[in-house]
C-alpha positions, 0 to 999 in steps of 0.5 A: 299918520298925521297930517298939516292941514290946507297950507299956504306957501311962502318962497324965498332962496335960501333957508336963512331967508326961511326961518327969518320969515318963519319967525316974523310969522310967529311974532306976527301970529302970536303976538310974542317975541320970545323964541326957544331954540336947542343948543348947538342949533344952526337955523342961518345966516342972517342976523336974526338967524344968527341970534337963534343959531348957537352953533355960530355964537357959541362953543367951538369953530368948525374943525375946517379952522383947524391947522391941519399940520397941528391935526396931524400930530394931535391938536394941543388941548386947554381946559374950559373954565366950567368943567366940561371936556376940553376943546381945541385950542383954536376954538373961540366964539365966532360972534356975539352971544344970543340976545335976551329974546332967544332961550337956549335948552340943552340937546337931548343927546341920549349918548352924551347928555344929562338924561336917557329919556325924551320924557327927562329932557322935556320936563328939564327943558319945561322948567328951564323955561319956565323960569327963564320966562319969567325971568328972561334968562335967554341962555339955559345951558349956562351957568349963572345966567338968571337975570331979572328983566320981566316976563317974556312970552315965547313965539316959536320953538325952532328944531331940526328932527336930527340936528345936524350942525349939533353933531348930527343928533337924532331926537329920542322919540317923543321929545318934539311931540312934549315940546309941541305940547308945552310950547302950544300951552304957552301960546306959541308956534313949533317951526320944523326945520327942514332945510337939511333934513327933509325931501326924503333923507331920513328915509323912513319919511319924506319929513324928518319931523314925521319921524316924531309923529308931531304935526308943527305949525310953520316947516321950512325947507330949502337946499335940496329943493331944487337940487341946489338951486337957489330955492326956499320956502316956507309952508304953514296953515292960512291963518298964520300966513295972513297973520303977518301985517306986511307983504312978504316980497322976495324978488327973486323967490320963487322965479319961474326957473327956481319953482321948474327946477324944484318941480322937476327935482321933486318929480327925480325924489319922487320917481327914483323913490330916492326915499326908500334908497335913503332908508336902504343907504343909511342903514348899510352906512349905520352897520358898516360904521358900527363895525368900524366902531368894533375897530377902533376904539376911537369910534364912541357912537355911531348914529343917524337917521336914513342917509343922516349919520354920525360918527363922534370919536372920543379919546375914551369911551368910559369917559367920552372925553371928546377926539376933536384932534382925531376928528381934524385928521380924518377930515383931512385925510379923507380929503386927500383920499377924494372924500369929502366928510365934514367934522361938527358937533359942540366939541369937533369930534363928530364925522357928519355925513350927509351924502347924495341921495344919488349915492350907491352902494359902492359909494357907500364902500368907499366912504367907509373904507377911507375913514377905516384908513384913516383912524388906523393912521391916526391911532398909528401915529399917536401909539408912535408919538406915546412910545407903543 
């Protein structure tokens, strides 16, 4: 297994805060600007977070925007100028579009992208890059979008191992290690972020990233630190942490409070091997979904990784158009039955789950169940709304 080497820590209180200075440790370290980022992606909130996230400037709004009574009896639809699959008709940009020094590259979704293969999207991904760089064309999922602004050096690639605002996309294996490969050869850092997938919630790992067998240079990590506490941090090799040519100061990162909770938090992760309950969780989860999916006709893919998991429902499963209607009426549904889901992904169709890792079987059982009634109701009124 490979490992990061002796680590130096910086804390701060939230994952925002985290990749913010990850950043900035890379600019500092490399003495590039550039950063690479997946389409979709969601690193924070600060304004330079919202730069790298396209999930916030970008494609649809989440599905909690939606009227719930329009949900009810289908959401009307408008086609997108581009010829990609329609999306809801509330759905517009939420904030201005990345700037020149931010590099979008297409998710490697294997259900429904491009390519099948991590190899296909890395040498996809190279050349877009490769371009763009030299090119600065900061958006590479839109079309058109070359520009002529001189060559720009790449500091960091950021990615989540499962991306959880994209629609809970888990990475084909090998796509991070080409990345690392390529970034690296460009004299740029690879940021793991960790703040949604880490402390043991893929269950096969502690680390998400560890799933792809790559070792990054920066990993962040924040809200299940301290088990909701506000707590982040920011791990990375010595070098790189004294790289940067100020002093990092959080003031209230870090506090004697902050680091007890996450110390004990740690110690239930630990102590629990709330780990492998993730792994025994999120596989039960995995199989009750698929047979939902042998169900209903709705359900088109079914993915995740230990307690990480999707459910993306498509109005047809030959064309995978997007059930974002479908998607708005189940979040609500499940709301009335005392079940809290969240509905994500670039077009709104995806059921993103990431329960406790306190979750138990039963627990388990009743998520399922609620989601089961919830399709059947919906595939009952549309079957009543078509004449059937």
């Amino acid at each position: 297994m490979k490992v990061i080497q002796v680590c130096h820590l910086h804390s701060s209180m939230a994952g925002s805060e985290a990749n913010d200075l990850a950043l900035a440790l890379a600019r500092a370290y490399t003495g590039h600007e550039d950063a690479v980022v997946l389409d979709s992606a969601y690193h924070g909130h600060t304004t330079t977070m919202i730069d790298m996230s396209p999930y916030k400037h970008k494609g649809a709004r989440p599905a909690s925007h939606l009227n719930s009574a329009a949900a009810k009896e289908g959401q009307e639809l408008k086609e997108i100028p581009d010829g990609q699959f329609p999306l809801p008709r509330h759905s517009t940009p939420c904030l201005p579009s990345s700037k020149d020094w931010v590099h979008v590259v297409p998710v490697p979704d294997t259900y429904r992208g491009r390519f099948s293969t991590a190899a296909d999207y890395v040498n996809h991904s190279m050349a877009l890059l490769d371009t763009s760089t030299a090119s600065a064309s900061h958006d590479l999922t839109a079309p058109n979008s070359l520009s002529n602004r001189g060559v720009r050096k790449i500091a960091a690639f950021c990615a989540e191992s499962v991306l959880a605002c994209g629609g809970q996309v888990v990475l084909p294996p090998g796509y991070l290690s080409g990345m690392y490969e390529y970034i690296h050869s460009k004299g740029g850092l690879c940021v793991a972020d960790e703040v949604q997938t880490g402390f043991g919630r893929s269950g096969s790992h502690m680390w998400a990233f560890q799933s792809q067998d790559v070792v990054p240079d920066i990993v962040t990590l924040g809200k299940p630190i301290a088990n909701g506490f506000p707590l982040a941090a920011v791990i990375t090799r010595k070098e790189i942490a004294e790289s940067l040519p100020i002093s990092y100061f959080n003031t209230f990162g870090g506090s004697n409070l902050a680091v007890a909770l996450g110390e004990a938090t740690l110690d239930v992760i630990l102590g629990d091997n709330l780990q492998e309950k993730a792994a025994r969780l999120g596989a039960l989860l995995k199989n009750l979904f698929e047979s939902l999916k042998k169900k209903h006709s709705l359900v088109g893919d079914v993915r995740g990784l230990g307690m990480m998991l999707g459910v993306e429902l498509v109005e047809d499963r030959e064309t995978k158009a997007p059930a974002p209607a479908a998607a708005a009426y189940v979040l609500e549904r499940a709301r009335q039955m005392g079940v809290h889901i969240q509905v994500d992904g670039k077009w709104e169709n995806v059921l993103k789950m990431k329960p406790p890792l306190a979750f138990m079987e039963e627990d388990a059982q009743t998520l399922v169940k609620t989601i089961d009634i919830a399709l059947a109701e919906y595939a009952q009124r549309m079957g009543e709304m078509n004449g059937e």
